[in-house]
C-alpha positions as CSV (number, residue, x, y, z in Angstrom):
1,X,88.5,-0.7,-54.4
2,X,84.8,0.1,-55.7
3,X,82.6,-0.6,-53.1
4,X,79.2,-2.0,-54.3
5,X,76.3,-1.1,-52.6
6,X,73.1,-3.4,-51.3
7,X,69.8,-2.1,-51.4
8,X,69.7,-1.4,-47.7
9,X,72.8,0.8,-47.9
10,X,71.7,2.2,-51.3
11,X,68.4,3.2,-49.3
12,X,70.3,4.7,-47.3
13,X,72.0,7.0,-49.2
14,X,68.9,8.1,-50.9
15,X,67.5,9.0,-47.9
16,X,70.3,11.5,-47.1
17,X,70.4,12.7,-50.8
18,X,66.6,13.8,-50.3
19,X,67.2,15.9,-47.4
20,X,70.3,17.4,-49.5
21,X,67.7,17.9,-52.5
22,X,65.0,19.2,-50.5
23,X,67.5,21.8,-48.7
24,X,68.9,22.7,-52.2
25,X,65.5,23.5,-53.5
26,X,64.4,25.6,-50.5
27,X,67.9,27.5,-50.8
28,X,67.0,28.4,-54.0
29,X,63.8,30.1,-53.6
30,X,66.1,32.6,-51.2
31,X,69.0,32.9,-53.2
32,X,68.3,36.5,-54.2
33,X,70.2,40.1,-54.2
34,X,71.0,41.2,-51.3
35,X,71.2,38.0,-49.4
36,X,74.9,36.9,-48.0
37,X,76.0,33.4,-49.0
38,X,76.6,33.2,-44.5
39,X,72.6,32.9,-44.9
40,X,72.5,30.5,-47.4
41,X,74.9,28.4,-45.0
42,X,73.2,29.0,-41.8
43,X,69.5,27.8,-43.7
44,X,71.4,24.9,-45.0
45,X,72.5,23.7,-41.3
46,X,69.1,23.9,-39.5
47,X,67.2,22.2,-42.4
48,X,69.2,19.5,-42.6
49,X,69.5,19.1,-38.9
50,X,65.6,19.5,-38.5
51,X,65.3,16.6,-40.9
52,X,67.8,14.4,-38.5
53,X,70.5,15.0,-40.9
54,X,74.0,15.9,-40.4
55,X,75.7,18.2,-42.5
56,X,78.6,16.5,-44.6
57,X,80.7,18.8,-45.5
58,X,81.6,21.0,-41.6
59,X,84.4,19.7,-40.6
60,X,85.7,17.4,-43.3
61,X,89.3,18.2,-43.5
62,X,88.3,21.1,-41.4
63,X,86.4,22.7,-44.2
64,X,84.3,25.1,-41.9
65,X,80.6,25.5,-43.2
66,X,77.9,23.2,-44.0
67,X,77.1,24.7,-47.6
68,X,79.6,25.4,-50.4
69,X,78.7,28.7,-51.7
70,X,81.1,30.0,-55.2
71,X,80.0,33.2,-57.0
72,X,80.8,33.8,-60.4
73,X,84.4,32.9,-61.2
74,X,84.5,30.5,-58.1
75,X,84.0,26.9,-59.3
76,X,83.8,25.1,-56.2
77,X,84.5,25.2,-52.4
78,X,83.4,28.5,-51.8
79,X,83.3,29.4,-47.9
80,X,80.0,31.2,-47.1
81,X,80.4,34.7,-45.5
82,X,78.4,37.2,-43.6
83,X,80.5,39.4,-45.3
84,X,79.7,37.9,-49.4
85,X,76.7,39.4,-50.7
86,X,74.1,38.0,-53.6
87,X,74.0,41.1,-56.1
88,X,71.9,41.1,-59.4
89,X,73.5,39.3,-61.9
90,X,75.2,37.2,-60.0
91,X,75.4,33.1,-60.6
92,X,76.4,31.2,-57.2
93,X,76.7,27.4,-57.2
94,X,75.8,25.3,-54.1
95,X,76.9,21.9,-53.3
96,X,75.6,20.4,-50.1
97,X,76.2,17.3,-48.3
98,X,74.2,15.3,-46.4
99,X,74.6,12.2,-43.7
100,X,71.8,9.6,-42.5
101,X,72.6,6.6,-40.8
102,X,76.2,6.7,-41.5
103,X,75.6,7.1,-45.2
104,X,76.1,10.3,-47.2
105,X,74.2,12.1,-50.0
106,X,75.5,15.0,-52.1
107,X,74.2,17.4,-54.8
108,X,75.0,20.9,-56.2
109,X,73.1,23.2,-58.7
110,X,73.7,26.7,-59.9
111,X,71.3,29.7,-59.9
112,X,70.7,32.8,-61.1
113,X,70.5,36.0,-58.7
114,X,67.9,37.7,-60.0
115,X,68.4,38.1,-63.3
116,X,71.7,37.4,-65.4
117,X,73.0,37.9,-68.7
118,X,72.8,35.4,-71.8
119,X,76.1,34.0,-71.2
120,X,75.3,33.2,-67.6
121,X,71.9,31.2,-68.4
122,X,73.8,29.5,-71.7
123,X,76.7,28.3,-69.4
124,X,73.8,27.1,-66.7
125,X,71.8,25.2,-68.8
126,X,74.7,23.4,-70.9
127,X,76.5,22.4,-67.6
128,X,73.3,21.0,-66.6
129,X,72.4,19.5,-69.4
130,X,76.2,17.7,-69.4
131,X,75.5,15.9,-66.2
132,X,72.4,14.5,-67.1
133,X,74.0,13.3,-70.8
134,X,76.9,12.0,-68.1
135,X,73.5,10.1,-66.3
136,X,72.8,8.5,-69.2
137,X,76.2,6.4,-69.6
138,X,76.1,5.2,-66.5
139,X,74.5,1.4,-67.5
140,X,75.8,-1.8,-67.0
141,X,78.5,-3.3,-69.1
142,X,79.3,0.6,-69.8
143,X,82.7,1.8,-68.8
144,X,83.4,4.6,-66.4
145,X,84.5,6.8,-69.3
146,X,82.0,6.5,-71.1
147,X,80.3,9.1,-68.8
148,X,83.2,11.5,-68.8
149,X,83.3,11.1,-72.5
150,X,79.6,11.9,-72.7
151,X,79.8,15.0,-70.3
152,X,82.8,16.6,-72.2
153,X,81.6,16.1,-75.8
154,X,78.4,17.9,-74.8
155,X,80.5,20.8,-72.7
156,X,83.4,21.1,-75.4
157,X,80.8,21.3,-78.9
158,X,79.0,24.2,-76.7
159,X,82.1,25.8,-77.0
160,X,82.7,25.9,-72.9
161,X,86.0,23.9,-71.2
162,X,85.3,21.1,-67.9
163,X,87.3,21.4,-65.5
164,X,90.2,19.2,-64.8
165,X,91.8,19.4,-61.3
166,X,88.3,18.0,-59.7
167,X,86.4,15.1,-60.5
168,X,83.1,13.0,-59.6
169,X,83.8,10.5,-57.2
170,X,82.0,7.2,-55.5
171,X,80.3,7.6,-52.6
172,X,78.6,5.7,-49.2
173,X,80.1,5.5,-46.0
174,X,82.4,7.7,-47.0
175,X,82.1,10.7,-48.8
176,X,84.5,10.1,-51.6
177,X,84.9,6.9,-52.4
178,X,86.4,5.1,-55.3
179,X,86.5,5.5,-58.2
180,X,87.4,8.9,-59.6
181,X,84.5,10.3,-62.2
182,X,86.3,12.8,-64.3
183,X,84.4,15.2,-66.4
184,X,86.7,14.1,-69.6
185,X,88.4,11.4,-71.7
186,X,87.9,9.1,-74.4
187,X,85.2,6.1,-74.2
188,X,85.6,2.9,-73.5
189,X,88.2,3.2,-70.8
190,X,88.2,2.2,-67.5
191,X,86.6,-0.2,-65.1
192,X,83.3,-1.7,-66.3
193,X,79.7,0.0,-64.6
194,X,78.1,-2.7,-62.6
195,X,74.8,-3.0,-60.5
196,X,75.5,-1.4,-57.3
197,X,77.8,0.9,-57.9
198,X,76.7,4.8,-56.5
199,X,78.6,7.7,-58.0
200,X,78.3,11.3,-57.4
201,X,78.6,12.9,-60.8
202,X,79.6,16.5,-60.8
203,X,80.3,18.6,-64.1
204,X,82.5,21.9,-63.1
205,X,82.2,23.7,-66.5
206,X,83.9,27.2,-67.5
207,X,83.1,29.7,-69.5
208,X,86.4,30.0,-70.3
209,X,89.8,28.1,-70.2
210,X,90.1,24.9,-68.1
211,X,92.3,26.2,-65.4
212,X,91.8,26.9,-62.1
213,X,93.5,27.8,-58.7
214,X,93.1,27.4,-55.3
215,X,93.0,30.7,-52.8
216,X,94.4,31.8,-49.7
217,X,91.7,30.0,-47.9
218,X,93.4,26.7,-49.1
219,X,89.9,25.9,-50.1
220,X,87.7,28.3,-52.4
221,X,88.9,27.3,-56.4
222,X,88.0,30.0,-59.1
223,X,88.7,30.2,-62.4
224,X,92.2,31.1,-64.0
225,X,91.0,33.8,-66.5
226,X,88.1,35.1,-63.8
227,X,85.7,34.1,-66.1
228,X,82.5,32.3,-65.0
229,X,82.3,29.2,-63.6
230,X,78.7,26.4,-63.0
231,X,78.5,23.4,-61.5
232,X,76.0,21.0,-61.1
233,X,76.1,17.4,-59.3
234,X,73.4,14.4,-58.7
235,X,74.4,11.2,-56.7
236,X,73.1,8.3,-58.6
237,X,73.2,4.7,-58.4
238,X,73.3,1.8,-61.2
239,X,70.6,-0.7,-61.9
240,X,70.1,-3.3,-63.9
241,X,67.9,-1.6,-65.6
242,X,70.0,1.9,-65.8
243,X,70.8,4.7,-63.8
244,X,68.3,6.0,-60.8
245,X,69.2,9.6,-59.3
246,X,69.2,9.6,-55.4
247,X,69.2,12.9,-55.1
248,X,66.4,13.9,-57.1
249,X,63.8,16.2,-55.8
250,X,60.6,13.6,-54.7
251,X,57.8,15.1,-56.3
252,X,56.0,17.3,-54.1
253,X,58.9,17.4,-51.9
């Protein structure tokens, strides 16, 4: 069942998608070489505590960090390590999660350490540019495919694959909720967008082929021809009048 949202809740969520923004942004201005993504996590922790946040993601089906942190060929889930060092050249995506008043935000971006090769910054940019065509679907009287349509037309014509084995999602009370967003499919299908409605829309896109597995870890997923892998997610909710991202950076913030 699709849960739609009131104001008050959808307030709610926004506020915990700003402290998720605001944490992302600052993580970026440290992501740098010689930094270990077990930094990136502990930052993550005490500035979304020190904003009377709780972080999301520790402990959610015993996943055991507050940040996601995947290098490279990792697409998502990545467990931050002491041990997992930020060279140059390097692209790590992080995806954060966020929790206010029983309400959860989430976001991700990729970034460069340091700097990175052509490929890298092409596969950055068009993944990011996917979600936001993705954004743009999500009106009223739309249906949910329409934005997984939009996100792999964009993905496919830059010649990059979306991954397929993990999907946006709806989000509130919970942190997934329905429905499923995938990041593919023809348009026109599925249930209709209404007012109300908060998804968290998350492109995974690939360099390479579609497929991906799952490590030892049970959690961190890479890519199935080690090639690279970006990622970039906004939690957003549907208006009347269109889309409105929740997790977008306040200015000045």
């Amino acid at each position: 069942m699709i849960i739609l949202k009131s104001e008050e809740e959808i307030s709610k969520i926004r506020a915990a998608c700003q402290i998720v923004a605001e944490t992302l942004e600052f993580l970026r201005g440290n992501v740098k070489p010689g930094v270990t993504t077990g930094d990136l996590d502990r930052i993550a922790e005490e500035m979304i505590i020190k904003q009377h946040g709780k972080p999301a993601f520790k402990g959610y089906r015993d996943f055991p960090a507050t940040l996601c942190a995947s290098v490279n060929s990792e697409v998502v889930h990545g467990i931050p390590s002491r041990k997992c060092v930020l060279n140059e050249g390097d692209i790590i995506g992080l995806d954060l999660g966020a929790v206010v008043d029983g309400f959860y935000g989430d976001a991700a971006i990729t970034v460069p350490v340091g700097e990175i090769s052509k490929e890298a910054k092409d596969l950055i940019r068009t993944t990011e540019e996917s979600l936001y065509k993705g954004i743009e679907k999500a009106r009223p009287e739309n249906r949910l495919s329409d934005i997984s349509h939009a996100v792999q037309r964009h993905v496919e014509a830059a010649g990059y694959s979306v991954v397929r084995d993990f999907v946006g999602h709806g989000i509130g009370r919970n942190l997934h909720e329905e429905p499923q967003v995938p990041n593919y499919g023809e348009p026109g299908h599925g249930p209709r967008l209404k007012k109300g409605m908060v998804l968290a829309l998350e492109p995974m896109v690939n360099a390479g082929k579609s497929s991906v597995r799952v490590l030892e870890d049970r959690w961190t997923v890479v890519t199935g021809d080690a090639r690279l892998s970006a990622h970039f997610e906004h939690t957003i909710s549907i208006t009347d009048d269109g889309p409105v991202i929740l997790s977008a950076l306040k200015q000045g913030g």
